[in-house]
C-alpha positions as CSV (number, residue, x, y, z in Angstrom):
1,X,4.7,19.8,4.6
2,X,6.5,17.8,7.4
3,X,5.3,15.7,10.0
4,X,5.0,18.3,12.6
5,X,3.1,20.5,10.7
6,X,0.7,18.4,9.3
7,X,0.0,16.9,13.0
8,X,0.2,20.4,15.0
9,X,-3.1,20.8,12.3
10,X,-4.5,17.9,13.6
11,X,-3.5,17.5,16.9
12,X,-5.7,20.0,18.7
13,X,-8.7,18.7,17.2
14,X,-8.5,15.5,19.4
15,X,-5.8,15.8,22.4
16,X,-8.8,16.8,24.8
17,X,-10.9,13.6,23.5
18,X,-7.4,11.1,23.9
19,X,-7.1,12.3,27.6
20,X,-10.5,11.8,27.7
21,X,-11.1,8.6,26.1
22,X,-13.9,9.6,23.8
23,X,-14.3,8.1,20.3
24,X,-13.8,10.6,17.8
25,X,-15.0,10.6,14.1
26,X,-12.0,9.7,11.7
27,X,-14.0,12.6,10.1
28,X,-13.8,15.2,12.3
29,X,-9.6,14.8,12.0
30,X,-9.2,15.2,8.5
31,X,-12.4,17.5,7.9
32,X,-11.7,21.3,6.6
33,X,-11.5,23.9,9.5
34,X,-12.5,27.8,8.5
35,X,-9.1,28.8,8.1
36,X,-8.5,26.2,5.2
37,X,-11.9,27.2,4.2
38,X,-11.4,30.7,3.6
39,X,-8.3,29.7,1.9
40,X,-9.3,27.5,-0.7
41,X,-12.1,30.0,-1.0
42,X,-9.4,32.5,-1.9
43,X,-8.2,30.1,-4.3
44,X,-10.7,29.5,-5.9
45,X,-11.5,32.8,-7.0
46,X,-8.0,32.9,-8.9
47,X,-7.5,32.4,-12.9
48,X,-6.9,29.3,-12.9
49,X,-3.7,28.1,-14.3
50,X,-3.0,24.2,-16.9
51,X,-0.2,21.8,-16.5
52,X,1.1,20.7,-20.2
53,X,2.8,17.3,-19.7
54,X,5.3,16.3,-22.4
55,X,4.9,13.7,-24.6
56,X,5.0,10.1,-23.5
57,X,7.3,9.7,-27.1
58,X,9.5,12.3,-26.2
59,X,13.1,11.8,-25.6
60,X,13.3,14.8,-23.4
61,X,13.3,14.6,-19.4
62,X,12.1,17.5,-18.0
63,X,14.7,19.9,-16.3
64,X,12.6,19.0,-12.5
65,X,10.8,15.7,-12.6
66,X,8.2,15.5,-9.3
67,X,10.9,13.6,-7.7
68,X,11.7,13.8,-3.8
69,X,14.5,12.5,-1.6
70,X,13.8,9.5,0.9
71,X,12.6,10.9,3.8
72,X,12.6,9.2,7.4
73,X,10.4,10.3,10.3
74,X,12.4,10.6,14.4
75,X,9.2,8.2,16.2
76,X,10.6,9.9,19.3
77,X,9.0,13.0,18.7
78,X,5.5,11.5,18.1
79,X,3.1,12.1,20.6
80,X,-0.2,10.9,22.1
81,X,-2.1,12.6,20.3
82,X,-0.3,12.0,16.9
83,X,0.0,8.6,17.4
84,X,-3.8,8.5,18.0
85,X,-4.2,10.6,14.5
86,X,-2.6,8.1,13.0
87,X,-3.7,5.1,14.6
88,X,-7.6,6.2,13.6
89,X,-6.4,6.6,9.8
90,X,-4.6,3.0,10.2
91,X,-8.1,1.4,11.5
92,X,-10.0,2.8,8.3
93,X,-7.1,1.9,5.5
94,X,-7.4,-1.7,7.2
95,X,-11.1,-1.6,7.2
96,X,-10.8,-0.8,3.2
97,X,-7.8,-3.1,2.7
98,X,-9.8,-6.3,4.5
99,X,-12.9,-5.6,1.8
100,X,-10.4,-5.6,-0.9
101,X,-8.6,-8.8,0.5
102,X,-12.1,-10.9,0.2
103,X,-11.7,-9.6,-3.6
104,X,-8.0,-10.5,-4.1
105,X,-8.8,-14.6,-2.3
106,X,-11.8,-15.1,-5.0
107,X,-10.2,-13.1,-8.2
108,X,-6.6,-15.0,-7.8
109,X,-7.5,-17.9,-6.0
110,X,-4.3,-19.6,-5.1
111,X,-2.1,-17.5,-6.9
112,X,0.4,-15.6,-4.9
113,X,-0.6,-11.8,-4.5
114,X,0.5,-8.9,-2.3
115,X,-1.9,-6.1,-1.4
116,X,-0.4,-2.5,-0.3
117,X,-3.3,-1.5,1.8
118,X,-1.9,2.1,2.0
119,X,-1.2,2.2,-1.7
120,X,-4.6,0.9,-2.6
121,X,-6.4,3.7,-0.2
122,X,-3.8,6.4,-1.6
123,X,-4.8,5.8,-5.0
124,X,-8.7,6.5,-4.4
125,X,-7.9,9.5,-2.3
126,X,-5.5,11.3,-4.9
127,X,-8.8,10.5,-7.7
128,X,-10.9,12.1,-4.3
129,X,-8.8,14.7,-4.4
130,X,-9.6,15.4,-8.6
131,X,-13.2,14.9,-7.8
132,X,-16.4,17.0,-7.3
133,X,-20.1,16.7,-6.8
134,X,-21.5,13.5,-5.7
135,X,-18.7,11.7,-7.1
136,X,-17.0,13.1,-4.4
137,X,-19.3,12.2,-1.8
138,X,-18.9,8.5,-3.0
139,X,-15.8,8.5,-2.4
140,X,-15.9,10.0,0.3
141,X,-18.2,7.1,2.2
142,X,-16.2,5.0,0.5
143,X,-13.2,5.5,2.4
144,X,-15.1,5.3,5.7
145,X,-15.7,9.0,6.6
146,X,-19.1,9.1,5.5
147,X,-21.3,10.6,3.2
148,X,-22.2,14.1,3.2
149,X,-25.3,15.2,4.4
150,X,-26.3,17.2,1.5
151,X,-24.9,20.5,3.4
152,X,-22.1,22.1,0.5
153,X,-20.3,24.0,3.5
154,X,-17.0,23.3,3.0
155,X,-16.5,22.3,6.5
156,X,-18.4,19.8,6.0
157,X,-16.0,18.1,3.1
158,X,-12.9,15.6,3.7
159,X,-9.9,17.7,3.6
160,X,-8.0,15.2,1.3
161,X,-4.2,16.8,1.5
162,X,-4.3,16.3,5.0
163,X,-5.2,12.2,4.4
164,X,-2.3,11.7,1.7
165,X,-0.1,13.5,3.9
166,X,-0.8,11.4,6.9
167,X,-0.7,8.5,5.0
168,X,2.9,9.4,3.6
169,X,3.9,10.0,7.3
170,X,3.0,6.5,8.0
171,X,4.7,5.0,5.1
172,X,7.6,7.3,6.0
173,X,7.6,5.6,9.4
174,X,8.9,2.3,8.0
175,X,12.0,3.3,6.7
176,X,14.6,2.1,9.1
177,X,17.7,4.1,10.1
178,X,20.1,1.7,9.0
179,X,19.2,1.5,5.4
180,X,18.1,-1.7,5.7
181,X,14.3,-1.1,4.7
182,X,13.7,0.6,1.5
183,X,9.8,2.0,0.7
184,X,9.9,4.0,-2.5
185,X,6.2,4.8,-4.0
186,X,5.8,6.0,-7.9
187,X,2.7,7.4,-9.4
188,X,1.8,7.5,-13.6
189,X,-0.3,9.6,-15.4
190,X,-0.8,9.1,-18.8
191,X,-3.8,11.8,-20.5
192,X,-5.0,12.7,-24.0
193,X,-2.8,15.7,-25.2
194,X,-6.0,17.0,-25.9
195,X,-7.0,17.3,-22.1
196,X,-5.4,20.2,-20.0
197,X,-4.5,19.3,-16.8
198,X,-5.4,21.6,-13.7
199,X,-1.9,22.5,-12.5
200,X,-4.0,22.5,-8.4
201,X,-4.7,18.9,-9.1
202,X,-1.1,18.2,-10.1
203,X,0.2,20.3,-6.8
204,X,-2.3,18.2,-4.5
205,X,-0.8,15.2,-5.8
206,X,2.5,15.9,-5.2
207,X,3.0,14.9,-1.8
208,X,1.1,11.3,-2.4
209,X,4.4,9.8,-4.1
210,X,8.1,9.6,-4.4
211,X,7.9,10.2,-7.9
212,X,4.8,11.3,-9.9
213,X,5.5,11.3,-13.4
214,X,3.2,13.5,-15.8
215,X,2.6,12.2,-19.7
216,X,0.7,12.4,-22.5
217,X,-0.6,9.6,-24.8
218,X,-2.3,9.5,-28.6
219,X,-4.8,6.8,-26.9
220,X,-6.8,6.9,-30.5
221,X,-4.8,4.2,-31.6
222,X,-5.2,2.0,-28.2
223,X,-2.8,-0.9,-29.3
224,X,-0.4,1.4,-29.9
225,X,-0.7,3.3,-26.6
226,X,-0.7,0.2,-24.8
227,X,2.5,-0.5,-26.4
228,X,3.9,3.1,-25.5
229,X,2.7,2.9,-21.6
230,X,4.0,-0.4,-21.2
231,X,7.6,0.8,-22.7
232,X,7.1,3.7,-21.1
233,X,7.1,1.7,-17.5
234,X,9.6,-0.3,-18.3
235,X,12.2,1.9,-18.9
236,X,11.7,3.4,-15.2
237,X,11.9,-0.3,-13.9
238,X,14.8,-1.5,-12.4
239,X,14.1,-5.3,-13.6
240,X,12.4,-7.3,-16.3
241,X,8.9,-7.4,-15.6
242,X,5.8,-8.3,-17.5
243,X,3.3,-5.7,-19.2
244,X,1.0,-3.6,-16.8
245,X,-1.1,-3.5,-19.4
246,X,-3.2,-5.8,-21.7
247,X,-5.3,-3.4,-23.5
248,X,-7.0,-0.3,-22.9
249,X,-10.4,0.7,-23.7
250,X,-11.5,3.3,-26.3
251,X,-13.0,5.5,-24.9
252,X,-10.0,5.9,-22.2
253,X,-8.2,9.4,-22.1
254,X,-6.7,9.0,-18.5
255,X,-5.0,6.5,-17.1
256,X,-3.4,6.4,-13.9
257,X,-0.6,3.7,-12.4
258,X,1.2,3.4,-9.2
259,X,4.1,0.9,-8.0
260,X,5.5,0.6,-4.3
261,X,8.9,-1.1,-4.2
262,X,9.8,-2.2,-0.7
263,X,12.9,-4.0,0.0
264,X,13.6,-5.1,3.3
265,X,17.3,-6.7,4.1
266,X,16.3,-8.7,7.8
267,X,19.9,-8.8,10.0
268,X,21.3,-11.9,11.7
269,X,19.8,-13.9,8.9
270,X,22.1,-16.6,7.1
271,X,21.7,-18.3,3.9
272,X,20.8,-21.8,3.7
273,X,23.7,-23.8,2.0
274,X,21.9,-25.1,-1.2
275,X,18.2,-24.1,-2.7
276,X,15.3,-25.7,-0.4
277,X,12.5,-27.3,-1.6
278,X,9.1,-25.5,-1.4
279,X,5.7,-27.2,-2.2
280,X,3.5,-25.3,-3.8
281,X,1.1,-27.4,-3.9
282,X,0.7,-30.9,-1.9
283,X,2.5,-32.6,-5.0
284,X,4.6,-29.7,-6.5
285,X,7.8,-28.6,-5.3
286,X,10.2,-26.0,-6.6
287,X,13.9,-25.2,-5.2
288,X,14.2,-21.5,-3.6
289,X,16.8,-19.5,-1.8
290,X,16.2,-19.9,1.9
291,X,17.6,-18.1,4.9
292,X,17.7,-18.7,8.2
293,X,17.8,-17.3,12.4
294,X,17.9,-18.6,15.4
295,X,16.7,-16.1,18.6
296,X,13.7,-15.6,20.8
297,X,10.4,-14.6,18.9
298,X,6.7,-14.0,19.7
299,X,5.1,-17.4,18.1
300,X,2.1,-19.6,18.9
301,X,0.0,-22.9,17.7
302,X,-4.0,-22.4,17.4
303,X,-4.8,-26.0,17.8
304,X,-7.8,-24.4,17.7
305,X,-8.2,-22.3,14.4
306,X,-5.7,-25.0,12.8
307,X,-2.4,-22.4,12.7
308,X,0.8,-21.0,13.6
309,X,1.5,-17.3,13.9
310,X,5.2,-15.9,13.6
311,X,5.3,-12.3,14.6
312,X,9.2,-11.8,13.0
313,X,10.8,-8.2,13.8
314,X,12.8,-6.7,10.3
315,X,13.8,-3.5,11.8
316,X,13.4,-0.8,14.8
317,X,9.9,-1.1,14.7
318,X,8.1,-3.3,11.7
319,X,7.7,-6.3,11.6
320,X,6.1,-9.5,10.1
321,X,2.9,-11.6,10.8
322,X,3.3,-14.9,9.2
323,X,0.5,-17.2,9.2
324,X,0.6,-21.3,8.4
325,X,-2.1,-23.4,8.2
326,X,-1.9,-26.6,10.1
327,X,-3.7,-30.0,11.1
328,X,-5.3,-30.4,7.7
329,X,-6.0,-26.5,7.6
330,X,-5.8,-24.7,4.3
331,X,-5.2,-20.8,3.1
332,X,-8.4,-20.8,1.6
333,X,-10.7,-21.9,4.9
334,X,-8.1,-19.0,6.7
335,X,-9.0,-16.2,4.2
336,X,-12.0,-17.3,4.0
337,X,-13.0,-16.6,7.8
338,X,-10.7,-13.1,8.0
339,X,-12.8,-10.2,9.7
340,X,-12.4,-7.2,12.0
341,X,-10.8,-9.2,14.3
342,X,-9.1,-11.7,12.8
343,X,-5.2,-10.3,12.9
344,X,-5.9,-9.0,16.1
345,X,-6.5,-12.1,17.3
346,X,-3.7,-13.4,15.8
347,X,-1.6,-11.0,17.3
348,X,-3.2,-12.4,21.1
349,X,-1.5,-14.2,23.4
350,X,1.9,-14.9,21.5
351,X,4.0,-15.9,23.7
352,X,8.4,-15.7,23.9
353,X,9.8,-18.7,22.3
354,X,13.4,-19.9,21.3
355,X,13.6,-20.8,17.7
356,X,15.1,-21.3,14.6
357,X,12.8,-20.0,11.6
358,X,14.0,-21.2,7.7
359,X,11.8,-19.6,5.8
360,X,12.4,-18.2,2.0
361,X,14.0,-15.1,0.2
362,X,11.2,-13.3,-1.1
363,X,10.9,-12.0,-4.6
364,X,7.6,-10.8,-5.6
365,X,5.6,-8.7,-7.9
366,X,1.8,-8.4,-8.2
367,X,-0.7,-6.5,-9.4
368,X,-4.3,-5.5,-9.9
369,X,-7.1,-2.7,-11.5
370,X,-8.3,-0.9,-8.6
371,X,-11.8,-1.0,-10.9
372,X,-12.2,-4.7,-11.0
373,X,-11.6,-4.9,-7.0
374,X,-14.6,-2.0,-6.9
375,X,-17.0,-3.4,-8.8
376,X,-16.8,-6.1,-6.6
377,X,-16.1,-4.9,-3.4
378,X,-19.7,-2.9,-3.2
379,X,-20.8,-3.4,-6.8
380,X,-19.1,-0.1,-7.5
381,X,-19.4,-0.3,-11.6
382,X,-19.8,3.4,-12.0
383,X,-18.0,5.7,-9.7
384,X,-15.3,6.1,-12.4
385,X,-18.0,5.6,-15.1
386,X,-18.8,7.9,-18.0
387,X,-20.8,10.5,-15.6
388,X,-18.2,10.6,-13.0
389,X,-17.2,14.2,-12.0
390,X,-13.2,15.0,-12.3
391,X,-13.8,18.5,-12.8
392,X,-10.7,19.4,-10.4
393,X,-8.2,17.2,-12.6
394,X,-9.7,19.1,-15.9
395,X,-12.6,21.0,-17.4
396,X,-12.6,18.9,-20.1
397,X,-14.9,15.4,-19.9
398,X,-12.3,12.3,-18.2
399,X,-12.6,9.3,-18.9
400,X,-10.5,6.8,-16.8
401,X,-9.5,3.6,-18.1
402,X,-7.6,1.3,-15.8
403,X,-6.2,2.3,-12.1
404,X,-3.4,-0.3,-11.9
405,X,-1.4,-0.4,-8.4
406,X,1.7,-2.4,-8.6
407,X,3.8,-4.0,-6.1
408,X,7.6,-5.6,-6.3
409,X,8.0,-6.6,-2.7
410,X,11.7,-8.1,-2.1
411,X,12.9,-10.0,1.7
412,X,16.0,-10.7,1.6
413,X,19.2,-11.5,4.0
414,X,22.1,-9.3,5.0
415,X,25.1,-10.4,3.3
416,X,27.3,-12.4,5.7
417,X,30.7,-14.6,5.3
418,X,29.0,-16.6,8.4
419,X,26.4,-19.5,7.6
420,X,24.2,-21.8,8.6
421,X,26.4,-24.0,10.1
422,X,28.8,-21.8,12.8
423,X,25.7,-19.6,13.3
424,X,23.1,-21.8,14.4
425,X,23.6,-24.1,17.4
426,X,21.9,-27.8,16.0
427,X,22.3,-29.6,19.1
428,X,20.3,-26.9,21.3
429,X,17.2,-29.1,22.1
430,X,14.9,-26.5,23.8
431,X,15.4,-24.5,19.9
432,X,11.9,-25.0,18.1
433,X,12.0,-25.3,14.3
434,X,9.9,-23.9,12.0
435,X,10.2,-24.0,8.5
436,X,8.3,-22.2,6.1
437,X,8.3,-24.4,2.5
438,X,4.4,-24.4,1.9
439,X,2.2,-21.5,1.1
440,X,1.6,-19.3,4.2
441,X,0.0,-15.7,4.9
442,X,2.2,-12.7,5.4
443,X,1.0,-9.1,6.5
444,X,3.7,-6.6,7.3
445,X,3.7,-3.8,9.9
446,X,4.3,-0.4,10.8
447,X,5.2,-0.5,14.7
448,X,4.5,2.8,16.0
449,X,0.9,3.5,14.1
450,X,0.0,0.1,14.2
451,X,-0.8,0.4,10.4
452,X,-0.8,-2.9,8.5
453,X,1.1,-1.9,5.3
454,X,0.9,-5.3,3.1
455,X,-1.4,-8.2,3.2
456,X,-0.4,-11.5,0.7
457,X,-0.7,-14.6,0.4
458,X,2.5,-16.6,-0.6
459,X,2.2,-19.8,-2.5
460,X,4.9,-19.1,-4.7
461,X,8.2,-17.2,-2.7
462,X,10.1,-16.0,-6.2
463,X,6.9,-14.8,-8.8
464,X,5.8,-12.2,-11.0
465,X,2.3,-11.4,-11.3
């Protein structure tokens, strides 16, 4: 389902209130109507029909792998009352993605990590969408669109296809024309051979990802599939990385991963000459690849909150928010103190500057179990606990082990026989430098829905995690 479709679905429900100006439930957009009722009603009331993955040993590829072509979205065609649709969906991801960031600062503190808020919300709605019974409802409130009232009229339920489809429009949205931004999502799942998969659940969950690859695992022996996963996900990686996985528990007969590689390639950028020294810590440096830009940009000093803020465009739309302490200031007090309003006002009163910005090439990977950050985001130890309902991902009993999400996140310069240099003028004395060679905070955004897409903090520019 396209863009347009999705929205003309959505659209009605709130053009009135946007002339208007009245608030409108992020629940009331993505809620069932009577027509989608009826149908899943119809549905329902069909034999229902199993998805058989192959074997996660098998040298085989399936004839059609759940694999789908970049898409990229025309922004011109977006109006009001889409923008608004997706705007309200943005607010809630970053609501989510805030409480997990207050996680991430205390479980890796000062370690370099990237968070995909999207991919992190995506994850818990595809498990919403395999979920029934209260279950359900928890996720549900969860994710900010509250819990049910008790009522089991469907109209009264999330509509979850229509939230993984608006959040694949948003993601969609940051793909540049040129080429030179690359967002490319995959989903794992890796069941017992002895659980049959509900072929609905695999259909709902095709839309949530690039690629969604379907196996199954012998996870009796849970060394062993540990060991098969982790081959498993290395042979789809493009690099070297480490293991995803250190163990898995026992009792575990589903297992789910995702990975988001972004790659952005920012123009009019220029290598630095040699390697650059970037501290770490106070007293330990390391040499990077640096690149560098001279040009107007939005930038101001908080004397005040003790930093800088860089907002740094990388295509059409998107752009960067990178965040420095200064006067003493560290990452930890700054992470410490984020709220609601924190990267809004970060984003205020910027101002046009001309400058030249050094900062370094980015190579990062980072990862995380979506069931640590629950348990201590709201204490959340059970919602994928032993009684957890998954009857719409299989009549059989599910156990889920570990929901990784992954992230390689690469920033890089357009290749260019110009450098630093003929390209930068080093006598212009109204030019402001900034250099970024200490640990800094870096959040990325989609322009046109307003939707922050990663959150990290950098203390290391070239790291896997």
């Amino acid at each position: 389902m396209k863009l347009h479709t999705i929205l003309l679905l959505l659209a009605p429900c709130v053009s009135m209130s946007v002339c208007n100006r009245v608030y409108v439930h992020p629940f009331h957009l993505f809620n069932f109507n009577k027509t989608e009722c009826e149908k899943t009603e119809s549905q329902n009331q069909t034999v229902e029909t199993f998805f058989t993955p192959i074997s996660i040993q098998s040298k085989l590829m399936p004839e059609k792998e759940h694999v789908k072509e970049p898409t990229s979205l025309d922004i011109k065609q977006l109006g009001v009352a889409e923008k608004f649709v997706l705007n309200r969906l943005s607010s809630l991801v970053e609501d989510f993605g805030r409480r997990t960031l207050n996680v991430m600062s205390k479980i890796g503190k000062h370690n370099t990590f990237l968070l995909s808020y999207t991919n992190l919300y995506r994850t818990l709605m595809s498990f919403y969408l395999g979920a029934s019974g209260n279950t359900s409802d928890s996720l549900q409130a969860l994710l900010g669109f509250g819990y049910p009232s008790g009522n089991e009229n469907c109209i009264s339920k999330l509509n979850g296809d229509k939230v993984i489809l608006a959040l694949r429009n948003i993601e969609d949205l940051v793909i540049s024309t040129d080429g030179n931004i690359i967002d490319r999502t995959i989903a794992y799942i890796f069941v017992s051979a002895d659980i049959p998969l509900l072929e609905s659940f695999i259909q709902h969950l095709l839309p949530s990802a690039d690629e969604l690859y379907v196996r199954s695992v012998d996870f009796t022996d849970s060394l062993k599939a540990t060991d098969s996963i982790n081959d498993f996900l290395q042979s789809q990686s493009s690099r070297k990385s480490r293991n995803v996985l250190n163990a898995i528990a026992s009792s575990t007969n589903f297992l789910y991963v995702s990975h988001v590689h972004f790659t952005g390639k920012v123009k009019n950028y220029f290598p630095t000459t040699e390697p650059q020294e970037f501290w770490i810590e106070p007293n330990i440096k390391m040499l990077v690849p640096m690149m560098s830009v001279k040009g107007d940009f939005q930038y101001k000093m908080d004397n005040t909150k003790e930093i800088s803020v860089l907002r740094m465009p990388i295509s059409e739309n998107d752009f960067l928010l990178l965040v420095q302490p200064t006067n003493g200031n560290t990452l930890d007090n700054i992470e410490s103190s984020i709220s609601r309003d924190t990267v809004t006002n970060w984003m205020a009163n910027l101002s046009s500057r001309k400058m030249k910005i050094t900062l370094p090439k980015l190579d990062i990977e980072s990862s995380y179990n979506v069931q640590d950050i629950l348990a201590n985001i709201m204490g959340i130890q059970t919602l994928f606990g032993k009684n957890a309902d998954f009857s719409k991902i299989s009549k059989a009993d599910i156990h889920v082990g570990e929901i990784i999400n992954r992230v390689h996140f690469v920033l890089e310069d357009i290749a260019s026989d110009r450098n630093e240099d003929n390209a930068l003028d080093k006598d212009d004395l109204e030019c402001l430098n900034v250099t970024y060679n200490k640990p800094f905070l870096m959040a990325l955004f989609e322009g046109v829905s307003k939707a922050l897409i990663f959150f990290g903090r950098i203390t290391n520019p070239v790291t896997v995690h």
